[in-house]
Backbone as JSON Lines, residues from 0, in Angstrom:
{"i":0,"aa":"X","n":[23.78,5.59,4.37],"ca":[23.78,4.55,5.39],"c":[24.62,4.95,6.61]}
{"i":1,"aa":"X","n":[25.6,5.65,6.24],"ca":[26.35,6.34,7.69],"c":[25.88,7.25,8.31]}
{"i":2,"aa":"X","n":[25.0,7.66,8.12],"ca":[24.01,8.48,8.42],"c":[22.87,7.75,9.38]}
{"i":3,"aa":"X","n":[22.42,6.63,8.97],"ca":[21.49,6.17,10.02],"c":[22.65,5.15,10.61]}
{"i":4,"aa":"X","n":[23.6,4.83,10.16],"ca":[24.04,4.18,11.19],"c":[24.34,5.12,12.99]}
{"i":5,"aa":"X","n":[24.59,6.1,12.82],"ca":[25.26,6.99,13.54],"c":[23.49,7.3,14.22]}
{"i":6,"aa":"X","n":[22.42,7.2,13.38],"ca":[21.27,7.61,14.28],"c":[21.15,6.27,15.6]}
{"i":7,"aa":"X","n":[21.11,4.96,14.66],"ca":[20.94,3.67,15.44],"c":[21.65,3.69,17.1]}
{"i":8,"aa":"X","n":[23.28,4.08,16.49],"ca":[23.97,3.94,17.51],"c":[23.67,4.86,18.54]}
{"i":9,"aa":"X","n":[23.52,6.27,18.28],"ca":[23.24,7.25,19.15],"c":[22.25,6.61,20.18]}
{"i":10,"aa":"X","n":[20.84,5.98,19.26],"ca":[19.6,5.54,20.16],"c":[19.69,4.42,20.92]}
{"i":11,"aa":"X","n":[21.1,3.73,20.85],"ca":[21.33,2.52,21.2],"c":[21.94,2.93,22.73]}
{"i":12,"aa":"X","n":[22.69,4.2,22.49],"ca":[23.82,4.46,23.62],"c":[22.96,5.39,24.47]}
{"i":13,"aa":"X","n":[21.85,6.05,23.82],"ca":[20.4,6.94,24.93],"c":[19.47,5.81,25.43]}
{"i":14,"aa":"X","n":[19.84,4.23,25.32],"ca":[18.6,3.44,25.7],"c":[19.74,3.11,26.55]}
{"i":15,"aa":"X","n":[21.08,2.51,26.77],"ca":[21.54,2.48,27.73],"c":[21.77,3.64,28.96]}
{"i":16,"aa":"X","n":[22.11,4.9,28.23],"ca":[22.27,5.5,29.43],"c":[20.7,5.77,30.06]}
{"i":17,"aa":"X","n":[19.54,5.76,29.53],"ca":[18.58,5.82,30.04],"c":[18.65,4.46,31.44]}
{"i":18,"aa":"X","n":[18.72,3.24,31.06],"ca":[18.76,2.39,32.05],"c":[19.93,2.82,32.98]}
{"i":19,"aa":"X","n":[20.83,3.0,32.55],"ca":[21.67,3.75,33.87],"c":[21.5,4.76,34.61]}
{"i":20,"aa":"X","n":[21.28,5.98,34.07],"ca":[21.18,7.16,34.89],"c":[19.64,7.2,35.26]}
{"i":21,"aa":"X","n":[18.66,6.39,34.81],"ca":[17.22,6.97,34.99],"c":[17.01,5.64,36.54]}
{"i":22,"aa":"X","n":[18.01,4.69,36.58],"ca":[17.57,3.72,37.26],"c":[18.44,4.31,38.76]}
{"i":23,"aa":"X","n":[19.63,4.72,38.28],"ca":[20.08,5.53,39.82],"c":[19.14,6.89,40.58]}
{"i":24,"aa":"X","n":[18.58,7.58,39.15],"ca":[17.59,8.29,39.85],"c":[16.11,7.78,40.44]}
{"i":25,"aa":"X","n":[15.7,6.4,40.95],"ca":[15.02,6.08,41.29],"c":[15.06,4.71,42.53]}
{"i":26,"aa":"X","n":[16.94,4.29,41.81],"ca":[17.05,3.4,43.05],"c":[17.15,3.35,44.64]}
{"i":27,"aa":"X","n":[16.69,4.73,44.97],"ca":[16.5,4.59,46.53],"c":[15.41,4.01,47.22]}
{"i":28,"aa":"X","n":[14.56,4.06,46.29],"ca":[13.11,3.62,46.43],"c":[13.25,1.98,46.33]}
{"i":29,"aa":"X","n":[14.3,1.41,45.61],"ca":[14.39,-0.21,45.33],"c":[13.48,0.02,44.16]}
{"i":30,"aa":"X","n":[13.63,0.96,43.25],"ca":[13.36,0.77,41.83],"c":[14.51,0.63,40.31]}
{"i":31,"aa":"X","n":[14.05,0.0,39.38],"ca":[14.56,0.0,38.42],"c":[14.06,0.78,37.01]}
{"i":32,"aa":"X","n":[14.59,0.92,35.81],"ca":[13.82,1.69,34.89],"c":[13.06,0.83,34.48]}
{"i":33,"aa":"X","n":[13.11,-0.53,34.97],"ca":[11.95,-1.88,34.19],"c":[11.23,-1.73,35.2]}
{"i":34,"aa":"X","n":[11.01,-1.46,36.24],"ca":[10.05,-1.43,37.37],"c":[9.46,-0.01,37.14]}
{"i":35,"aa":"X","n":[9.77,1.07,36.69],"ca":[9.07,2.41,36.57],"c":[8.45,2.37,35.68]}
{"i":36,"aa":"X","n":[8.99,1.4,34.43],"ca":[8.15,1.13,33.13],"c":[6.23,0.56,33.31]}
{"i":37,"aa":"X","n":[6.89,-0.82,34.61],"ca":[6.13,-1.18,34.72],"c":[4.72,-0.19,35.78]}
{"i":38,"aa":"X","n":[5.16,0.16,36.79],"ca":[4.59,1.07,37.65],"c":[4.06,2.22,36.81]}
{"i":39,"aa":"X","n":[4.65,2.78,35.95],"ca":[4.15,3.64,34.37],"c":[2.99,3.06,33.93]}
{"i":40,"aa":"X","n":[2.82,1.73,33.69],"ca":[1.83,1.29,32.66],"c":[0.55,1.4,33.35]}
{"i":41,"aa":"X","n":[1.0,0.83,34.7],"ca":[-0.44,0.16,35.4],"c":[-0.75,1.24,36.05]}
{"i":42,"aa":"X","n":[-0.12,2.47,36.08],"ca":[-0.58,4.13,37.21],"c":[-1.67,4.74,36.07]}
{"i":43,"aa":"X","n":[-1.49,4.18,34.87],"ca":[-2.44,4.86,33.52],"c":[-3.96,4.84,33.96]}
{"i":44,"aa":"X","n":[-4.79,5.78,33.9],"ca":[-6.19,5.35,33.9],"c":[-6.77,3.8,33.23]}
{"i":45,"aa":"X","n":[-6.71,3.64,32.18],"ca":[-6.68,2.56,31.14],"c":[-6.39,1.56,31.97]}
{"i":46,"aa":"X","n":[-5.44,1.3,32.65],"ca":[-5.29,-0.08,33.81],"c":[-5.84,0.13,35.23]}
{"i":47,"aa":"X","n":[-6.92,1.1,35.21],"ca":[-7.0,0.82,36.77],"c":[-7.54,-0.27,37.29]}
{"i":48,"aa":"X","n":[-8.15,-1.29,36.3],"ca":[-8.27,-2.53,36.9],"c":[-7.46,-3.2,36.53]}
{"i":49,"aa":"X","n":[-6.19,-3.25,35.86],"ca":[-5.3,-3.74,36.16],"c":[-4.99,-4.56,34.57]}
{"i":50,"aa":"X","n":[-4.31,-5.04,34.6],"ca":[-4.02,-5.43,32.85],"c":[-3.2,-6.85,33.11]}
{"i":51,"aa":"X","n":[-3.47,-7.82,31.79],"ca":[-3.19,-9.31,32.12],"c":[-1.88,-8.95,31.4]}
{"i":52,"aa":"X","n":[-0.77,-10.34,31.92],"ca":[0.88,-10.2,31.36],"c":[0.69,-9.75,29.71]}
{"i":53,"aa":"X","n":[-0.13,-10.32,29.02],"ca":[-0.05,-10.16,27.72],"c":[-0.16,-9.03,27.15]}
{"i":54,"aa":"X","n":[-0.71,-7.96,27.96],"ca":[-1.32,-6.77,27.11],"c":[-0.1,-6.17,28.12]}
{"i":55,"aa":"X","n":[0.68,-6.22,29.06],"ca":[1.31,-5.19,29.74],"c":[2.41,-5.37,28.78]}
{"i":56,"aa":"X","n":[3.48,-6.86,28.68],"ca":[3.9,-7.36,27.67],"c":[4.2,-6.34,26.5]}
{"i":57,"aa":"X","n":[2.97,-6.85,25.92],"ca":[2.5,-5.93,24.51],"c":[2.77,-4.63,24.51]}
{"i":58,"aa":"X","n":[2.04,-3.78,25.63],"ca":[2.51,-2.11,25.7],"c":[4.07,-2.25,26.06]}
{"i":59,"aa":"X","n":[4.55,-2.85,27.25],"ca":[5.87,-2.08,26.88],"c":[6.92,-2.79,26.01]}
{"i":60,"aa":"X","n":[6.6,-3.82,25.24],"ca":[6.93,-4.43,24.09],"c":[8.43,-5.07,24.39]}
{"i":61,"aa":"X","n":[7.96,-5.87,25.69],"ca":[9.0,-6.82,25.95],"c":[8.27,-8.75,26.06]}
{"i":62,"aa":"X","n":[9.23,-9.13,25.98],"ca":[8.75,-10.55,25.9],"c":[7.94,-11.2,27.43]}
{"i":63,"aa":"X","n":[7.4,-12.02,27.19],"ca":[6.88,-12.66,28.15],"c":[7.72,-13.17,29.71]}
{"i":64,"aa":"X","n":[8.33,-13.57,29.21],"ca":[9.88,-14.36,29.75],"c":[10.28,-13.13,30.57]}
{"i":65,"aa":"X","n":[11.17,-12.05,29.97],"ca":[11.57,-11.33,30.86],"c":[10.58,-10.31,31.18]}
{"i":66,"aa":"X","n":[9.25,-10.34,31.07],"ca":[8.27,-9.62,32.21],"c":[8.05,-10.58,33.43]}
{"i":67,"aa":"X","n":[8.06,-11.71,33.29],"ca":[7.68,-12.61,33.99],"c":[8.61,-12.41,35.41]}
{"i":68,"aa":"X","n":[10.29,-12.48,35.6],"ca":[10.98,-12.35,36.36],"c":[10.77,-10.94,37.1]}
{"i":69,"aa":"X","n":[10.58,-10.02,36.05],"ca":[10.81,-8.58,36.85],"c":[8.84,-8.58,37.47]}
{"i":70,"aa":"X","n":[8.3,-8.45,37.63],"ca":[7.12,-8.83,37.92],"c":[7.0,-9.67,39.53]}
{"i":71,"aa":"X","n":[7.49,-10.86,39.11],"ca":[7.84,-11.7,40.54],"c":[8.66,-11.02,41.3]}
{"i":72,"aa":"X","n":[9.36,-10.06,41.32],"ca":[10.72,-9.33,42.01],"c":[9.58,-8.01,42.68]}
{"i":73,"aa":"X","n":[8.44,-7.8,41.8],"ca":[7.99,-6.49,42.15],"c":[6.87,-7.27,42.84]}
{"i":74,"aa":"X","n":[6.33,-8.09,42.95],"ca":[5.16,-8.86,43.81],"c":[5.96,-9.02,45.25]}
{"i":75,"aa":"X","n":[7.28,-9.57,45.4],"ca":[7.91,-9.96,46.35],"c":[7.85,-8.47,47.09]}
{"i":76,"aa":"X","n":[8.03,-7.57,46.3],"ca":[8.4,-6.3,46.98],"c":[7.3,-5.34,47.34]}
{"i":77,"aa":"X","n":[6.58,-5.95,47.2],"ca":[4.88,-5.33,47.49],"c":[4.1,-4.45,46.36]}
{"i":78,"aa":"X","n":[4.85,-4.23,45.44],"ca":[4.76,-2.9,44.63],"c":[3.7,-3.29,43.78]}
{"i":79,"aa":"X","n":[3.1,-4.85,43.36],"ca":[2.34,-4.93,42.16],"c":[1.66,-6.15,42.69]}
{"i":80,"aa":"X","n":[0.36,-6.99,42.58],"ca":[0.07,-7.4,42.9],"c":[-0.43,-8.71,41.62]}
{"i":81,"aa":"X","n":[-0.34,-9.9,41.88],"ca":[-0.29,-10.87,40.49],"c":[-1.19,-11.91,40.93]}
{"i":82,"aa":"X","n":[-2.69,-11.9,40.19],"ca":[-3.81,-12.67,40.49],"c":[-4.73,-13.12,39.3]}
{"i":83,"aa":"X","n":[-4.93,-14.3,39.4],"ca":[-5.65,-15.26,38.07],"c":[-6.87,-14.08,38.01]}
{"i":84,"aa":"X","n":[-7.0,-13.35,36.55],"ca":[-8.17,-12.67,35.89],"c":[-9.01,-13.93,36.06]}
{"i":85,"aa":"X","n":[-10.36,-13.11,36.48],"ca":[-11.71,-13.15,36.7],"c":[-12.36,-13.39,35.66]}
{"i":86,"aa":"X","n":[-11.86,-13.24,34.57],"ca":[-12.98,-13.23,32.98],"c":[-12.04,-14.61,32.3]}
{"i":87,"aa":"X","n":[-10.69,-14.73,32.91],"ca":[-10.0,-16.2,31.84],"c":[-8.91,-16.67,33.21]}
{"i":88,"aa":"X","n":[-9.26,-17.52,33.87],"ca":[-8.28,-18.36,34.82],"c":[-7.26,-18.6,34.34]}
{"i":89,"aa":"X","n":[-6.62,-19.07,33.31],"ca":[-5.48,-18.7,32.77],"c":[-4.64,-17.47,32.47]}
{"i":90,"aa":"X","n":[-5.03,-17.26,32.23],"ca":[-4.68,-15.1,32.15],"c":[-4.32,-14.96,33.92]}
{"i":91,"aa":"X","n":[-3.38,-14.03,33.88],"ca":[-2.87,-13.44,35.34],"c":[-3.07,-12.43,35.07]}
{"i":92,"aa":"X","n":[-3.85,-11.33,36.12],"ca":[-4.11,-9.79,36.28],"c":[-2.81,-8.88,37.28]}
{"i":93,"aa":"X","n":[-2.49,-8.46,36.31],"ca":[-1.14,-7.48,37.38],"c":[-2.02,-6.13,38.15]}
{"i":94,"aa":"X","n":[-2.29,-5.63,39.18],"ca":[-2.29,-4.82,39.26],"c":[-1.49,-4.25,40.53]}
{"i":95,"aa":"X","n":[-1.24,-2.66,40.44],"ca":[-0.41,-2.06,41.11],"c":[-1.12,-1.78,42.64]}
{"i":96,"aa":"X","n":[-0.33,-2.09,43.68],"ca":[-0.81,-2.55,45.14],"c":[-0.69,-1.0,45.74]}
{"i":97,"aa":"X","n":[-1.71,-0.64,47.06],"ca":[-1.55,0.21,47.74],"c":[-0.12,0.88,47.73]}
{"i":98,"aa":"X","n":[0.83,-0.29,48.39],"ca":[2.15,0.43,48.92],"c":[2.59,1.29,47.28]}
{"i":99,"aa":"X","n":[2.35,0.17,46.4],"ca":[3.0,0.11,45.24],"c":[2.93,1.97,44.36]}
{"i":100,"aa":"X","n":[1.77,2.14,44.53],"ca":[1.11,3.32,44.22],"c":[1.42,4.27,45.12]}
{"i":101,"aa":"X","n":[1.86,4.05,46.48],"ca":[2.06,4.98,47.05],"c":[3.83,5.14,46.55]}
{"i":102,"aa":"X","n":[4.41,4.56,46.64],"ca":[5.86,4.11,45.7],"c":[6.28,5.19,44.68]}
{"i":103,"aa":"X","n":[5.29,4.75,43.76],"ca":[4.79,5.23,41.95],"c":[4.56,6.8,42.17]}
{"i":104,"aa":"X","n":[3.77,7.33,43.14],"ca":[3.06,8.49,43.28],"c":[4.15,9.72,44.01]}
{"i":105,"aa":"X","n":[4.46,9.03,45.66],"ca":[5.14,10.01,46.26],"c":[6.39,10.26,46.92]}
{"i":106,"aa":"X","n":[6.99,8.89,46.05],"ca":[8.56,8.87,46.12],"c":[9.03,9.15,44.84]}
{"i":107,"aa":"X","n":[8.86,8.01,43.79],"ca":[9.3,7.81,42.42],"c":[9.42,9.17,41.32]}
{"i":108,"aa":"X","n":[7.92,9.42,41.53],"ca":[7.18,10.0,40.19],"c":[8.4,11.54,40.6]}
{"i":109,"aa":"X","n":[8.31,12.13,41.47],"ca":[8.67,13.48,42.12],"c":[10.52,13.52,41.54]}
{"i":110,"aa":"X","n":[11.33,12.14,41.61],"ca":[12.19,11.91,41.33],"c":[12.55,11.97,39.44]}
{"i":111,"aa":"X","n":[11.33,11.31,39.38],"ca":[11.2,10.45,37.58],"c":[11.12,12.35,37.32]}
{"i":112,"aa":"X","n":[10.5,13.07,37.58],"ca":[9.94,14.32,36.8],"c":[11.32,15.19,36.97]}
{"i":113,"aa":"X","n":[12.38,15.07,38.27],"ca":[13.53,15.93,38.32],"c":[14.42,15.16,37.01]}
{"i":114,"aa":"X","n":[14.17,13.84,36.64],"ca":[15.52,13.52,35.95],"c":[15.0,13.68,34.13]}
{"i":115,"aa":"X","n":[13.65,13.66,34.21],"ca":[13.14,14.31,33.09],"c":[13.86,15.6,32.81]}
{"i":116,"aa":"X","n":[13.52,16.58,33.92],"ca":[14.03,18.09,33.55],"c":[15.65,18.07,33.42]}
{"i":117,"aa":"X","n":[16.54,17.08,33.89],"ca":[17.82,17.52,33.68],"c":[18.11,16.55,32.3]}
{"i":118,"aa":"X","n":[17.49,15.37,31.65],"ca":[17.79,14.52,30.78],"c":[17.52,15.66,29.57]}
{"i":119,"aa":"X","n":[16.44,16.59,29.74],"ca":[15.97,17.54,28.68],"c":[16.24,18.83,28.96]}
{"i":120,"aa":"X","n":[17.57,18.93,29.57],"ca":[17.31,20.59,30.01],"c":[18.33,21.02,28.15]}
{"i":121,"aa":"X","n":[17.84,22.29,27.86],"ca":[18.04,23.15,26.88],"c":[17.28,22.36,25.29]}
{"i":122,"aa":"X","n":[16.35,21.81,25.73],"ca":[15.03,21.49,24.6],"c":[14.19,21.92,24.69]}
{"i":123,"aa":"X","n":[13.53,22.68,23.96],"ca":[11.89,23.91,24.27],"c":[11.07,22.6,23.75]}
{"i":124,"aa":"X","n":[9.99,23.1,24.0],"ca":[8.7,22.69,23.64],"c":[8.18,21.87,22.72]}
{"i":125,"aa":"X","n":[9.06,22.65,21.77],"ca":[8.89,22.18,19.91],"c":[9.92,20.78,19.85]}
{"i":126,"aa":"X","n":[11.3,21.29,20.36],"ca":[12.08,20.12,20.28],"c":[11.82,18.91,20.7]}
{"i":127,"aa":"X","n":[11.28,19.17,22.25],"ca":[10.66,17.34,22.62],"c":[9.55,16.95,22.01]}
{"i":128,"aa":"X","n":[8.66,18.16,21.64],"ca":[7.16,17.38,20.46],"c":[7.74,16.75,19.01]}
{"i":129,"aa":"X","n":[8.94,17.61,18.57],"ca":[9.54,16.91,17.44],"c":[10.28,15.61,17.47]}
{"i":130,"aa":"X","n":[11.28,15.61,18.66],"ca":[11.43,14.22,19.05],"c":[10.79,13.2,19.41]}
{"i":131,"aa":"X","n":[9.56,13.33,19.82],"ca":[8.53,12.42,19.86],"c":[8.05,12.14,18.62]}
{"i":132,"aa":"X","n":[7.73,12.53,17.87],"ca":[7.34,12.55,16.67],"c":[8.17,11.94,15.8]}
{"i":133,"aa":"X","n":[9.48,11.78,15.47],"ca":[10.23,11.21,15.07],"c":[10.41,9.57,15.44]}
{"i":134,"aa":"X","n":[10.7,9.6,16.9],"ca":[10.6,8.47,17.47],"c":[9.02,7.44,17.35]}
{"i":135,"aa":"X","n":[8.24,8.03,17.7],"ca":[6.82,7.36,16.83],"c":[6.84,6.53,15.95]}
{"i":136,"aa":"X","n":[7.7,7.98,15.05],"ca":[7.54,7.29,13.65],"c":[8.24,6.34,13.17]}
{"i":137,"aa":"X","n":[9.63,6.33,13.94],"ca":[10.46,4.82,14.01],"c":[10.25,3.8,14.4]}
{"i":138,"aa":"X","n":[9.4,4.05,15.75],"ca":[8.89,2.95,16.45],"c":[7.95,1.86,15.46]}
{"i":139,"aa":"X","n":[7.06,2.68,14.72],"ca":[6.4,2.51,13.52],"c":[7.16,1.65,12.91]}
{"i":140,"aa":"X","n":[7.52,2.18,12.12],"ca":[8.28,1.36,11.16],"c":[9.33,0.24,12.31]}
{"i":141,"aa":"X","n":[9.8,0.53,13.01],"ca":[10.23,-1.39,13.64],"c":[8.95,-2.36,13.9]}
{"i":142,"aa":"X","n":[8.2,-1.71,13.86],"ca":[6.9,-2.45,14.57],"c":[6.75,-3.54,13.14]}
{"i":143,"aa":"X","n":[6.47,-2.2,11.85],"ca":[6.33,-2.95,10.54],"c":[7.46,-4.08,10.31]}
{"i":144,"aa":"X","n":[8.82,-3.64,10.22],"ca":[9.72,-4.94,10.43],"c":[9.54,-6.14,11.27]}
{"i":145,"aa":"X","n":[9.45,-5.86,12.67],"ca":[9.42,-6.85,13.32],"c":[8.05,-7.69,12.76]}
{"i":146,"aa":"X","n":[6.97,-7.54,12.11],"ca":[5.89,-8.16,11.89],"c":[6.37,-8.97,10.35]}
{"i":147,"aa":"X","n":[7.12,-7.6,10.04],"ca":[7.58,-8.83,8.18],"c":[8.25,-9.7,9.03]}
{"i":148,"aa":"X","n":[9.43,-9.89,10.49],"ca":[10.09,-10.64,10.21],"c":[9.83,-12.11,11.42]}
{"i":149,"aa":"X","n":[8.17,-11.77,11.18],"ca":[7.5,-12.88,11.48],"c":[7.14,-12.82,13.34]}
{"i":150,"aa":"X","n":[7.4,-11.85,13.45],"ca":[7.98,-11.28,15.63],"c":[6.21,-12.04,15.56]}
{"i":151,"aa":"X","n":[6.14,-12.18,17.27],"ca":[5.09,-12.32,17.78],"c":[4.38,-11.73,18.44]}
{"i":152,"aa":"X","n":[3.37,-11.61,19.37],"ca":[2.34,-11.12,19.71],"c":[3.08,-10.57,20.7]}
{"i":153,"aa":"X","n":[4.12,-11.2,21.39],"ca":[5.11,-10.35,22.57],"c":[6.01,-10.11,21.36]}
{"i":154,"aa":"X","n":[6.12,-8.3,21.69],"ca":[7.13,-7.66,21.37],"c":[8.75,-8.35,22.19]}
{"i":155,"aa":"X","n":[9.57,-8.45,21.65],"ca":[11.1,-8.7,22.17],"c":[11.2,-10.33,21.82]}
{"i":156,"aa":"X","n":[10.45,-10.75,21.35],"ca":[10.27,-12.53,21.02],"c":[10.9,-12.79,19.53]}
């Protein structure tokens, strides 16, 4: 058990410094790592028409509630655009706006890829496919917990 405790904490103290150091490498732009998350989801082929709160929600497996605020912050700011889906009037369609994409593409991304290479510098190839792989497989298994322990359709609920 001291053993995964020491894994928990490690991943606890790489999810904070991720929001710290990954959000200074992008805040010139007036981005955050919840705003790159989001600008991440919707730059995917898979959303080019754009994806309703629930399924964006769902992928980056935060609650409704706090997508809802960061969302309105990124509409205000031109970056994403928030309009009643066409197939269910209730449902809201997020999708990512001209400026927004231009944002995502030729400020952000150029930045996001330098802090990649220094967050991973002295990991080959094998090491980040193995760390992915690991992490997967944890993710996995919280997914299975959070469902025994009754979680909902929004992840973070």
């Amino acid at each position: 058990m001291e053993l995964a405790n020491r894994v928990f904490f490690r991943l606890y103290q790489c999810a904070n410094m991720l929001h710290k150091t990954g959000t200074k490498a992008v805040e010139t732009h007036g981005l955050t790592t919840q705003q790159w998350a989001v600008l991440g989801a919707l730059s995917r082929e898979q959303a080019e028409g754009g994806m309703s709160v629930g399924d964006l929600a769902r992928y980056l497996m935060v609650s409704r509630q706090n997508l809802s605020g960061l969302l309105s912050r990124m509409e205000r700011d031109g970056h994403v655009s928030i309009a009643p889906d066409g197939r269910d009037r209730r449902s809201r369609l997020i999708t990512m706006t001209v400026s927004g994409r231009h944002v995502w593409l030729k400020e952000a991304l150029p930045k996001i890829h330098d802090y990649y290479d220094e967050a991973l510098a002295g990991f080959s190839v094998n090491d980040i496919s193995h760390t992915l792989h690991y992490l997967l497989k944890m993710l996995e298994n919280m997914q299975r917990v959070d469902q025994m322990q009754g979680g909902s359709a929004d992840a973070g609920e």
